[in-house]
PyMOL CGO cylinders between C-alpha atoms (Angstrom):
from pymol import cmd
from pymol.cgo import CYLINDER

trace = [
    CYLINDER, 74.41, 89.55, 118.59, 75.68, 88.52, 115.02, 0.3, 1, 1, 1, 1, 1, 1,
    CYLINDER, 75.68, 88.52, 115.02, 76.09, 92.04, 114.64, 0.3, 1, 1, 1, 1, 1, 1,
    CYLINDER, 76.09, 92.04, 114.64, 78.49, 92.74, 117.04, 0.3, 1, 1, 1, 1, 1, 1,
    CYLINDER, 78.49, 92.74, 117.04, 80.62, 89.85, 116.07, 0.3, 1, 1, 1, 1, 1, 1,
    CYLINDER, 80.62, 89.85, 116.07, 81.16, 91.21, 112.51, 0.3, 1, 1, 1, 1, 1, 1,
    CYLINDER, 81.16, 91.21, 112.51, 82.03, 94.75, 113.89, 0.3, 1, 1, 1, 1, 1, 1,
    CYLINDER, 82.03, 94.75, 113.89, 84.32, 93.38, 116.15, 0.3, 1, 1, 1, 1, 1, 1,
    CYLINDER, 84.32, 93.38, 116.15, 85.96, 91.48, 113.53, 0.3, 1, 1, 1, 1, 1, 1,
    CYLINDER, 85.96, 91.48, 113.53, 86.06, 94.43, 111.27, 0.3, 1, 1, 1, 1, 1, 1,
    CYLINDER, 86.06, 94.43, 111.27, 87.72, 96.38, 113.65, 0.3, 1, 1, 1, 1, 1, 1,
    CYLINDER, 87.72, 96.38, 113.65, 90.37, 93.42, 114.50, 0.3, 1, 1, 1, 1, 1, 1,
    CYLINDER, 90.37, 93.42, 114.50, 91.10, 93.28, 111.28, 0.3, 1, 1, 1, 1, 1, 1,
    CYLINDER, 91.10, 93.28, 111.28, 91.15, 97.11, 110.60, 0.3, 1, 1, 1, 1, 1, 1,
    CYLINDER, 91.15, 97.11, 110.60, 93.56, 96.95, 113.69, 0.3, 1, 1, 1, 1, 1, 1,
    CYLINDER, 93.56, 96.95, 113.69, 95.63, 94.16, 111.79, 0.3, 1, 1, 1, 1, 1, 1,
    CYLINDER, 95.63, 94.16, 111.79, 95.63, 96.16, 108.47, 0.3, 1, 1, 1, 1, 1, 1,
    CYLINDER, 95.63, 96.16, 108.47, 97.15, 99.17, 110.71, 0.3, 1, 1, 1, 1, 1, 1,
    CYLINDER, 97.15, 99.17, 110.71, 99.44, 97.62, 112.51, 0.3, 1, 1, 1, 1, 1, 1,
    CYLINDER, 99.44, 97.62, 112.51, 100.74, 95.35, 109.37, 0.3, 1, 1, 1, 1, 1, 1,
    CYLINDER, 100.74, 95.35, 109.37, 101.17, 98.87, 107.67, 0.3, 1, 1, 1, 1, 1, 1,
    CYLINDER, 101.17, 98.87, 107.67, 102.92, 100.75, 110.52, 0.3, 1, 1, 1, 1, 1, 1,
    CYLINDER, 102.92, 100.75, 110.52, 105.36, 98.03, 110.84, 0.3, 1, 1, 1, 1, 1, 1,
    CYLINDER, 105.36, 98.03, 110.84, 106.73, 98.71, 106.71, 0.3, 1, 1, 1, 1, 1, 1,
    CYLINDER, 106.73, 98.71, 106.71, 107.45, 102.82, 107.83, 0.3, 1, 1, 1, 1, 1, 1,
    CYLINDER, 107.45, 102.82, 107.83, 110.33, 102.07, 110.10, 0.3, 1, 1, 1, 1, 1, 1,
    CYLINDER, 110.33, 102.07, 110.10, 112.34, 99.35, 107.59, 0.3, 1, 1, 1, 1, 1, 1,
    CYLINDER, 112.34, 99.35, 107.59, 112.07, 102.72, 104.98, 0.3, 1, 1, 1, 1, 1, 1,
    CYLINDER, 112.07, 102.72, 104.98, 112.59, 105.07, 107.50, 0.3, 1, 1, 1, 1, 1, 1,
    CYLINDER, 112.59, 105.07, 107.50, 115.49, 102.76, 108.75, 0.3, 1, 1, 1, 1, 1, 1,
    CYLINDER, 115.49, 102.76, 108.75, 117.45, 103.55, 105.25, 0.3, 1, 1, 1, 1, 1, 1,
    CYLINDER, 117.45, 103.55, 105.25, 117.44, 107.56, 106.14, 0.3, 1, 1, 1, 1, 1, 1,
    CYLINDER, 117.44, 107.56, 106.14, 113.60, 108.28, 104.94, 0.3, 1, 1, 1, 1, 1, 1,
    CYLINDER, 113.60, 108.28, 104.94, 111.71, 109.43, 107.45, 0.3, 1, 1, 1, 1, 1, 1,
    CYLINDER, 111.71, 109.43, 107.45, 107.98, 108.79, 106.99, 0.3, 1, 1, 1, 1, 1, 1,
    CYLINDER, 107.98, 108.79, 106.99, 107.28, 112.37, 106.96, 0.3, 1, 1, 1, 1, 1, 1,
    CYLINDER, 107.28, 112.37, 106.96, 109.07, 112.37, 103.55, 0.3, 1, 1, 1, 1, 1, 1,
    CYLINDER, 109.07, 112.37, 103.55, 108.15, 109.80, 102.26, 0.3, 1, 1, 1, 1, 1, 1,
    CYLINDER, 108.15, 109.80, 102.26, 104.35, 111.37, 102.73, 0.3, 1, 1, 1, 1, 1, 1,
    CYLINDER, 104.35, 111.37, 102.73, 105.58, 114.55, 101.11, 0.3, 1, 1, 1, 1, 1, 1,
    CYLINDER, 105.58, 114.55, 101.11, 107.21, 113.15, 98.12, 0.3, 1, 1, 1, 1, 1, 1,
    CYLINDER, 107.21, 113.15, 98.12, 103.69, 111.54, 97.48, 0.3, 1, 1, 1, 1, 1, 1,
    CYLINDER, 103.69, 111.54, 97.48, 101.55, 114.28, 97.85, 0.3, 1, 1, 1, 1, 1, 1,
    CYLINDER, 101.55, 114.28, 97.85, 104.26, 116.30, 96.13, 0.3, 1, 1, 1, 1, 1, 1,
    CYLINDER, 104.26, 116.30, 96.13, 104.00, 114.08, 92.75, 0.3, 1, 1, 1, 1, 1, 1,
    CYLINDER, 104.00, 114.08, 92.75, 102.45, 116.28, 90.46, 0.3, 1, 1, 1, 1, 1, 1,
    CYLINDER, 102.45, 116.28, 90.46, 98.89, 114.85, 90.54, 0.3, 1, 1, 1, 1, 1, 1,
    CYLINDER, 98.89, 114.85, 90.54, 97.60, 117.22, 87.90, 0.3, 1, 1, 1, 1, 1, 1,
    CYLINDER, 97.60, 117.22, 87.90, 99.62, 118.62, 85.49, 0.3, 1, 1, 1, 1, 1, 1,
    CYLINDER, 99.62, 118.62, 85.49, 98.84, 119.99, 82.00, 0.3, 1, 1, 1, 1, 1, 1,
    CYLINDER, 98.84, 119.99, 82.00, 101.23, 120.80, 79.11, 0.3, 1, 1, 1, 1, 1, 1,
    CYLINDER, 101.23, 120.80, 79.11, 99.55, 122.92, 76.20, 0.3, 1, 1, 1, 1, 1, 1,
    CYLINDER, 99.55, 122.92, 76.20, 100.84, 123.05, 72.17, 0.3, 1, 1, 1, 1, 1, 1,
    CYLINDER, 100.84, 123.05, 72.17, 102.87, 125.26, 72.50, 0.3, 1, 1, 1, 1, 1, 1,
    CYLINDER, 102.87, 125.26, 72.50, 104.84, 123.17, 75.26, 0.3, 1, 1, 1, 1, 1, 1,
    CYLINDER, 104.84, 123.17, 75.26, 103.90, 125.51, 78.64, 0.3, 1, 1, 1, 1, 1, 1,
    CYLINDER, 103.90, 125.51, 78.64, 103.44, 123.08, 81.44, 0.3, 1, 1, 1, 1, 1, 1,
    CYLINDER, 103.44, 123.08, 81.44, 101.38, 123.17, 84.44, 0.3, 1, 1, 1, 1, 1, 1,
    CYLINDER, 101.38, 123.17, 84.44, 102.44, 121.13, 87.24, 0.3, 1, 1, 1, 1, 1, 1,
    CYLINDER, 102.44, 121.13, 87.24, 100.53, 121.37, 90.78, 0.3, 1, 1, 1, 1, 1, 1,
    CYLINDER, 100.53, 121.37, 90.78, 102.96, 120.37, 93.87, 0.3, 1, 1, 1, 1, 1, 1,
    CYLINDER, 102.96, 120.37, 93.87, 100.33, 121.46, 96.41, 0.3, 1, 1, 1, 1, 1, 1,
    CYLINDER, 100.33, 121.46, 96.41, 96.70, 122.61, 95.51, 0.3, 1, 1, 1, 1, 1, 1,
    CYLINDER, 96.70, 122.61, 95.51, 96.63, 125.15, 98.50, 0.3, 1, 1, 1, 1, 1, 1,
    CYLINDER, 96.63, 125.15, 98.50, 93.35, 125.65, 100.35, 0.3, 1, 1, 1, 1, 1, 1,
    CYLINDER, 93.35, 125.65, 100.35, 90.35, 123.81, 99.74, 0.3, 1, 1, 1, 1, 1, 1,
    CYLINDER, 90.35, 123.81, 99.74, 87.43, 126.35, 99.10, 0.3, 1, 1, 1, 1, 1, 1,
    CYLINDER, 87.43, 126.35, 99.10, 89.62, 129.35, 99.02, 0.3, 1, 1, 1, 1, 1, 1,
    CYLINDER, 89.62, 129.35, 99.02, 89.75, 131.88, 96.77, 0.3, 1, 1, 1, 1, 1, 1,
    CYLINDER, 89.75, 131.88, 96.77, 91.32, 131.25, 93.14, 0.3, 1, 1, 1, 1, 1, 1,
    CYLINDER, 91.32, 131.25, 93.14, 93.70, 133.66, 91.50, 0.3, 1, 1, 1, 1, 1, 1,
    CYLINDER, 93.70, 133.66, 91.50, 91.85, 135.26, 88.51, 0.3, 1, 1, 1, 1, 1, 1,
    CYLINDER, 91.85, 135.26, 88.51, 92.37, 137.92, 85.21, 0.3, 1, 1, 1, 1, 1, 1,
    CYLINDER, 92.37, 137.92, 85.21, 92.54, 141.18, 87.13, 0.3, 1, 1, 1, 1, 1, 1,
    CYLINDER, 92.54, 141.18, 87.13, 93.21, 139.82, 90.44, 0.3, 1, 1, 1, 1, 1, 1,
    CYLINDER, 93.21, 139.82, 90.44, 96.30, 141.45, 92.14, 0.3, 1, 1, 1, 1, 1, 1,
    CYLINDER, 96.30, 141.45, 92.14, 98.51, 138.83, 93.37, 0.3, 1, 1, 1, 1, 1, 1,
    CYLINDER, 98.51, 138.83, 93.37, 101.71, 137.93, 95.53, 0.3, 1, 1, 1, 1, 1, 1,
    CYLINDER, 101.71, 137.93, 95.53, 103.58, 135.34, 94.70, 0.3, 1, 1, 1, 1, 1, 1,
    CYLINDER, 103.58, 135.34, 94.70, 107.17, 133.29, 95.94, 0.3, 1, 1, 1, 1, 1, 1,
    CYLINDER, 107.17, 133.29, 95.94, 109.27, 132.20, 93.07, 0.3, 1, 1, 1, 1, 1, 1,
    CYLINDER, 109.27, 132.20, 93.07, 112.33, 130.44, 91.94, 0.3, 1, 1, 1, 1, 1, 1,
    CYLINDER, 112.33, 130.44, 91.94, 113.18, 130.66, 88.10, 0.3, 1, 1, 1, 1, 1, 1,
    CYLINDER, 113.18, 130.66, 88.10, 115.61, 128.33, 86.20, 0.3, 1, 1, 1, 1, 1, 1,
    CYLINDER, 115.61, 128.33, 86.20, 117.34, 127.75, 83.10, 0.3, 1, 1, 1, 1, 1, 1,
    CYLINDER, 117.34, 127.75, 83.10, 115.95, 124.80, 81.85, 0.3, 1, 1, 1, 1, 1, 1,
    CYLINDER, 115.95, 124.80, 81.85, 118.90, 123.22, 79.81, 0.3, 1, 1, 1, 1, 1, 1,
    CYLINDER, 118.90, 123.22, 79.81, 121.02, 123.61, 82.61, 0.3, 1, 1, 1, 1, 1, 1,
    CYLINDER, 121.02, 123.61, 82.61, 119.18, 124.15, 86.30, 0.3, 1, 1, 1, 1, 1, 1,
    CYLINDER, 119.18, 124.15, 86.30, 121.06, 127.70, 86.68, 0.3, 1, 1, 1, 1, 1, 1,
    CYLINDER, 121.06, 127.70, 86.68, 118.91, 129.59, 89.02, 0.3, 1, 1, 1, 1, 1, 1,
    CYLINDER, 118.91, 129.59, 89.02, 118.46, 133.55, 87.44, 0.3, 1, 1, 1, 1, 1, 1,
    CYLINDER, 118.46, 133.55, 87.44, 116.00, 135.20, 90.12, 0.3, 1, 1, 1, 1, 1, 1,
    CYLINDER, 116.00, 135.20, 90.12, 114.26, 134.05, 93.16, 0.3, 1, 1, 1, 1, 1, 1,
    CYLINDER, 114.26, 134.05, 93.16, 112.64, 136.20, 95.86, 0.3, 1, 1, 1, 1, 1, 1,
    CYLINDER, 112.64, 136.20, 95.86, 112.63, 133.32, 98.53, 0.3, 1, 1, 1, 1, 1, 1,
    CYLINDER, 112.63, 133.32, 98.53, 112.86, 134.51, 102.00, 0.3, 1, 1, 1, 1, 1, 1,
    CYLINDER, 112.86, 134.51, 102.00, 111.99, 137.91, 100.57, 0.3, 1, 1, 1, 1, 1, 1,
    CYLINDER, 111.99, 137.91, 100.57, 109.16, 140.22, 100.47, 0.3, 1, 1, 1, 1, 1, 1,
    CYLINDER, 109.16, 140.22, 100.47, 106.77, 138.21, 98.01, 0.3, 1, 1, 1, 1, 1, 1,
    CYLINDER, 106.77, 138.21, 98.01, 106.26, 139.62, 94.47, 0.3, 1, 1, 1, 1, 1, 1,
    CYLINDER, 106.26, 139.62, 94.47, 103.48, 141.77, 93.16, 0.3, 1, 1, 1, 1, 1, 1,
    CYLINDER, 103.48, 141.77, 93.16, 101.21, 141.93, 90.21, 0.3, 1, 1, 1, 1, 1, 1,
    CYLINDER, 101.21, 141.93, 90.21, 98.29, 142.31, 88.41, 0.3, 1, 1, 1, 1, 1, 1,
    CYLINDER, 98.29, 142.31, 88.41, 97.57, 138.66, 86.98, 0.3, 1, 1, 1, 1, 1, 1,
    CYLINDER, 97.57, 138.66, 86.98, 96.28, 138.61, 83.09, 0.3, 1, 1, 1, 1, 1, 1,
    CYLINDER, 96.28, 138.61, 83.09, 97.20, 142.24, 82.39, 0.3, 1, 1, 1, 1, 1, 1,
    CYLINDER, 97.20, 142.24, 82.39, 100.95, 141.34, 80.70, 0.3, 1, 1, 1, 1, 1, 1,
    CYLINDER, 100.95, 141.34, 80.70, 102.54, 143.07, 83.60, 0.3, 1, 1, 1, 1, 1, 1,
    CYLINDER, 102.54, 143.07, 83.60, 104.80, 139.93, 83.57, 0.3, 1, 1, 1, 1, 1, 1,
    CYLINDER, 104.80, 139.93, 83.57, 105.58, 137.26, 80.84, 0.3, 1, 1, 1, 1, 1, 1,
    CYLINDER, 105.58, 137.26, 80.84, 102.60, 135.25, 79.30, 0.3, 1, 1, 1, 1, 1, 1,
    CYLINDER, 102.60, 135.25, 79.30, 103.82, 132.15, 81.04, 0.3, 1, 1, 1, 1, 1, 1,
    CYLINDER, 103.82, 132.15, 81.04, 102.74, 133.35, 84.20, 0.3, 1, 1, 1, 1, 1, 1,
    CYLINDER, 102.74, 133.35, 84.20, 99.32, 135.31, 83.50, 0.3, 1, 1, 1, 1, 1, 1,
    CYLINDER, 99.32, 135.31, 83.50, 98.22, 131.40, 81.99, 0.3, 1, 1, 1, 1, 1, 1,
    CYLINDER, 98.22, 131.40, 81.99, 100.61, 129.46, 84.42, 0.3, 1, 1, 1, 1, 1, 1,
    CYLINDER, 100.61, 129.46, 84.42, 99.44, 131.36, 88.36, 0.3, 1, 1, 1, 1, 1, 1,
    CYLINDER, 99.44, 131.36, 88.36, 95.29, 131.85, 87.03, 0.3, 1, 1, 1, 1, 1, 1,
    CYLINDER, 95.29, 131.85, 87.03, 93.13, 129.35, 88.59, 0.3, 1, 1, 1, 1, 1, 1,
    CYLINDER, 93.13, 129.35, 88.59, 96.08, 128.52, 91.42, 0.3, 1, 1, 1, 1, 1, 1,
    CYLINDER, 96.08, 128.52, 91.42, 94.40, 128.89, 95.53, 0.3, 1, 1, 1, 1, 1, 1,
    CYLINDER, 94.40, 128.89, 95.53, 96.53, 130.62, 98.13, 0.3, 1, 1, 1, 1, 1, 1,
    CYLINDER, 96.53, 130.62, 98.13, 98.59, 128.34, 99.46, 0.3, 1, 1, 1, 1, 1, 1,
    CYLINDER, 98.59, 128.34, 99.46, 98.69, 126.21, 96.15, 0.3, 1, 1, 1, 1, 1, 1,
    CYLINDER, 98.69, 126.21, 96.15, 102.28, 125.66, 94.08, 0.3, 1, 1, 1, 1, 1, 1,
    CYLINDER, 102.28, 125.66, 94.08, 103.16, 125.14, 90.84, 0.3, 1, 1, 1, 1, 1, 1,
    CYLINDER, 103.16, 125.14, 90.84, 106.08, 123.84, 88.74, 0.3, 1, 1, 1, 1, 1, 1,
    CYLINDER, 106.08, 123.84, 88.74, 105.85, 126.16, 85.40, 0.3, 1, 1, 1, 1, 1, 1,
    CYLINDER, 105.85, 126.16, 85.40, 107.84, 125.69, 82.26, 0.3, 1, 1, 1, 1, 1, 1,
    CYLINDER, 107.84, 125.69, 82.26, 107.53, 127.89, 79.92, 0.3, 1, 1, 1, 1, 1, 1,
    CYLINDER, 107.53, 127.89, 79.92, 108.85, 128.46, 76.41, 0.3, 1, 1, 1, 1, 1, 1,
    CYLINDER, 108.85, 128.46, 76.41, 110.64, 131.34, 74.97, 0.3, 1, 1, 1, 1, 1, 1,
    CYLINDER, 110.64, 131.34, 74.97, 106.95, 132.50, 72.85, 0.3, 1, 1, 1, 1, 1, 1,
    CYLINDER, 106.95, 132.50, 72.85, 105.40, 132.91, 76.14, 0.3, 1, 1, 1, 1, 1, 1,
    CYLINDER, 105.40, 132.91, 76.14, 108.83, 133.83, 78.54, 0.3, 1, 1, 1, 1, 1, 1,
    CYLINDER, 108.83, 133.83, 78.54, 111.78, 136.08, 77.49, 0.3, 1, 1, 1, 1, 1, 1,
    CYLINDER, 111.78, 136.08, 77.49, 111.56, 135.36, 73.23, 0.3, 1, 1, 1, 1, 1, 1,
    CYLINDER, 111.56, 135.36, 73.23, 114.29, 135.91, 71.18, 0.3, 1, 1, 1, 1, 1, 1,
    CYLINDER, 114.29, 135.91, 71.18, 116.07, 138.70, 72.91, 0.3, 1, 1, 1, 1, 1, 1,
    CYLINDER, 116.07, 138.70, 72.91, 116.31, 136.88, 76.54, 0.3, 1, 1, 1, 1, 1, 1,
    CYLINDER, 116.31, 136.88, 76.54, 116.62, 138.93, 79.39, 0.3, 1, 1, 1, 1, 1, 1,
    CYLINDER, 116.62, 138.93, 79.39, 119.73, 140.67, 80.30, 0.3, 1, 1, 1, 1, 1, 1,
    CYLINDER, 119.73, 140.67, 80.30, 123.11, 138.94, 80.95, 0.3, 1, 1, 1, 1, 1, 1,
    CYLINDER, 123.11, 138.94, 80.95, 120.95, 136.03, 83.39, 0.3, 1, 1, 1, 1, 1, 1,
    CYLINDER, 120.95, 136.03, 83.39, 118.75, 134.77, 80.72, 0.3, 1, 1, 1, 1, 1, 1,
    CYLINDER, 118.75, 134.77, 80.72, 119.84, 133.94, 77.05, 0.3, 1, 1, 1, 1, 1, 1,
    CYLINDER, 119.84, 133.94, 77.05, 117.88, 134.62, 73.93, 0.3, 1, 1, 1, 1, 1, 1,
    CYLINDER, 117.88, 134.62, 73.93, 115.14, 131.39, 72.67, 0.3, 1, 1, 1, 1, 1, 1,
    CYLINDER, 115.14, 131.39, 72.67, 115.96, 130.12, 76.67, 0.3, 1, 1, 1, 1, 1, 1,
    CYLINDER, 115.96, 130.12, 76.67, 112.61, 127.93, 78.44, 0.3, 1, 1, 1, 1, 1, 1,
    CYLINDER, 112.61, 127.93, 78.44, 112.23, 128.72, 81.96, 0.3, 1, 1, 1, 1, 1, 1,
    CYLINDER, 112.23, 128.72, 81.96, 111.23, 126.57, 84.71, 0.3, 1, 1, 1, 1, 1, 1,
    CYLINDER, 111.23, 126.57, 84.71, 109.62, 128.44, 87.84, 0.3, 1, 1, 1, 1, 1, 1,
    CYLINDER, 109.62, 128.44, 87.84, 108.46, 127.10, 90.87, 0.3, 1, 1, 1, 1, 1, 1,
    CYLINDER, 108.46, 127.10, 90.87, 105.31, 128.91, 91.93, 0.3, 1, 1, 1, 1, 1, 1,
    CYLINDER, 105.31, 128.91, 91.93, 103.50, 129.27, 95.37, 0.3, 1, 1, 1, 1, 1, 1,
    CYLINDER, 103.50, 129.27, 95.37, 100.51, 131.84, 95.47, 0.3, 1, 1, 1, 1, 1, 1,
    CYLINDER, 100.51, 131.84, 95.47, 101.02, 133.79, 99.23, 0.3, 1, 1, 1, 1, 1, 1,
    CYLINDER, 101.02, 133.79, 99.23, 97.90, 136.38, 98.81, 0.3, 1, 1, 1, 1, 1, 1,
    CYLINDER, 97.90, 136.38, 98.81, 94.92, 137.46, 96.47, 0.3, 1, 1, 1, 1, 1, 1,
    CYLINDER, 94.92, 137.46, 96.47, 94.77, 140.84, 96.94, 0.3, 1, 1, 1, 1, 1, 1,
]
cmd.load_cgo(trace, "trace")
């Protein structure tokens, strides 16, 4: 039937439109990107990312899972981070490949960059956050690691809602 004839062609051409696709991975991939990476630097763009007034930014690098719980005010949660200097890159703490950090999220048990920066983030989910001094470390910095009026960059991933 006339039917038929147009699904078949559909599919021949969906076929076409695959194979014409499959055959621009391996040139990239060719030049030392695999396609696997290629995929992850996509999905990795931040595809949402806010920055507020007084210049905290929000960047997701992976939402985490869909229909899962979000992190909310009150919520205990475990987190992995990495924190940087911003002017220069100079990692100060990160508890990668270590037990996962603990708190209380909206409570000020850690600096106002996170309580704003981890609610609303789904286990699973990361986040690029950089944070100025008013809502990080101020005017008196942190110890020897972190200097006074410094903005922070952490990298974020939420491990468990407790």
């Amino acid at each position: 039937s006339e039917e038929k004839k147009k699904k078949k062609k559909k599919k021949a051409q969906e076929a076409e439109d695959l194979t014409s696709k499959e055959k621009t991975v391996p040139a990239v991939a060719n030049k030392g990107v695999s396609a696997a990476k290629l995929e992850k630097q996509t999905v990795a763009k931040p595809s949402l990312s806010r920055t507020f007034d007084n210049g905290l930014a929000i960047e997701e690098l992976a939402l985490g899972k869909p229909n899962g719980k979000k992190a909310s005010p009150g919520n205990q949660v475990k987190v992995r981070y990495t924190g940087k200097l911003q002017k220069n890159g100079k990692i100060f703490d990160s508890n990668v490949g270590r037990r996962p950090f603990k708190f209380r999220l909206g409570v000020g048990e850690v600096i106002r960059g996170w309580d704003v920066g981890v609610d609303g983030m789904c286990i699973g989910g990361r986040r690029r956050l950089t944070i100025p001094p008013s809502m990080g470390y101020g005017a008196r910095g942190a110890g020897q690691k972190i200097p006074p009026n410094s903005w922070l960059v952490f990298d974020v991933e939420l491990v468990e809602i407790c």
